[in-house]
C-alpha positions as CSV (number, residue, x, y, z in Angstrom):
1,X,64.8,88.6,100.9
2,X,64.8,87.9,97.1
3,X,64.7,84.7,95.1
4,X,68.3,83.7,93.2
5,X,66.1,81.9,90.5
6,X,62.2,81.7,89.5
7,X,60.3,79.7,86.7
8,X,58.3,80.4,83.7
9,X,56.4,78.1,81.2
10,X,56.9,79.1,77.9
11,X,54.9,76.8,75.3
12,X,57.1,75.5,72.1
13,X,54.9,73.4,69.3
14,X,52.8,71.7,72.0
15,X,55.5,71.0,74.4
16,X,55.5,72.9,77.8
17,X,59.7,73.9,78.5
18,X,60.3,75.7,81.8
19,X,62.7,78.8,81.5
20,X,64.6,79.5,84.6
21,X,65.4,83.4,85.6
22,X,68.1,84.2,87.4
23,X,68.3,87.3,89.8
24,X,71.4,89.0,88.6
25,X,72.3,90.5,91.5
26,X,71.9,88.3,93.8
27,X,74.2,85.9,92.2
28,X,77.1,88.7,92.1
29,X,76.8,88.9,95.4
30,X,77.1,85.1,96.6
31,X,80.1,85.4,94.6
32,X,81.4,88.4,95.8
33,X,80.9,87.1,99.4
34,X,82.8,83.7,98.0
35,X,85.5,84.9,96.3
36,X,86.4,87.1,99.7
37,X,85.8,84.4,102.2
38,X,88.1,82.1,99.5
39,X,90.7,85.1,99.7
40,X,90.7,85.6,103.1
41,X,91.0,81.7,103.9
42,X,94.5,82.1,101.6
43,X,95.6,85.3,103.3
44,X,95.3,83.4,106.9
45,X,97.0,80.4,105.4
46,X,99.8,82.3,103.7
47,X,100.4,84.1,106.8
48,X,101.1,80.9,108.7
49,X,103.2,79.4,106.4
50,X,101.1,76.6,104.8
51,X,100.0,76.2,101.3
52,X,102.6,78.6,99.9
53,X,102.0,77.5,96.5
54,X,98.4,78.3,96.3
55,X,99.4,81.8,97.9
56,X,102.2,82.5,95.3
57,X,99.5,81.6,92.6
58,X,97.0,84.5,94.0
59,X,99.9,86.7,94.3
60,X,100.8,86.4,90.5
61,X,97.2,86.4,89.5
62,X,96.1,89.3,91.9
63,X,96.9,92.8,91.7
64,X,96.8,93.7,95.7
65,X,96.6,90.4,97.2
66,X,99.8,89.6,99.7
67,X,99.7,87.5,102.7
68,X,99.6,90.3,105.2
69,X,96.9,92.4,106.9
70,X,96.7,95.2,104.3
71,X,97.2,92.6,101.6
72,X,94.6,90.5,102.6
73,X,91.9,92.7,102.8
74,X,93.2,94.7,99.6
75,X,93.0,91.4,98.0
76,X,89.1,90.2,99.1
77,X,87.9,93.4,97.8
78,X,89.5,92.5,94.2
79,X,88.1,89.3,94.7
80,X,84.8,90.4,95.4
81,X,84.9,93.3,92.8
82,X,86.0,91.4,89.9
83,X,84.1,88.4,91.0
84,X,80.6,90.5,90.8
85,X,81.3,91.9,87.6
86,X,81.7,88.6,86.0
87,X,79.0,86.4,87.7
88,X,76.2,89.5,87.4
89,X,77.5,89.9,83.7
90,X,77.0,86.0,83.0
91,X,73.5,86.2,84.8
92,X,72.5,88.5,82.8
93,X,73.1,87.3,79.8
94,X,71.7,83.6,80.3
95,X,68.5,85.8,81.1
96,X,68.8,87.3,77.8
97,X,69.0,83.8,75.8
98,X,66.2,82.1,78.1
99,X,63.9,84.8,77.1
């Protein structure tokens, strides 16, 4: 199993700062697995009946999401997709700065 985050010293005019790495990937996934448990908990809810108006938000702001069967699962893999991307984009790049 991999580390999310490790440290390096890096020396700066007689100062010791610690630089933090994060592991790109696993980060995109923690939020992948997030943002579907998050969409799935709003599929369930929606298809009871209660909190409608956090359903009809996800279904404005989601291309496949629905509170159905098919909707809901369509729905946690946009979540999950589009969730990676940004998180493992953002990762990467605060690992570019810290260098």
């Amino acid at each position: 199993m991999s580390t999310t985050t490790s440290s390096k010293n890096v020396q700066e005019s007689g100062r010791v700062l610690e630089a933090t790495y994060l592991n790109p990937l696993a980060l995109g996934e923690a939020a992948a697995v997030v943002s579907a448990a998050g969409m799935l908990l709003l599929g369930i809810l929606g298809a009871m009946g209660v909190y409608e108006a956090g359903v009809a938000m996800m279904e404005q702001w989601h291309l496949f999401f629905a509170p159905t069967v098919l909707g809901t699962l369509a729905g946690m893999i946009e979540a999950a997709v589009v969730s990676f991307a940004i998180v493992y984009a953002l990762a990467w790049l605060y690992n570019a700065f810290a260098r």
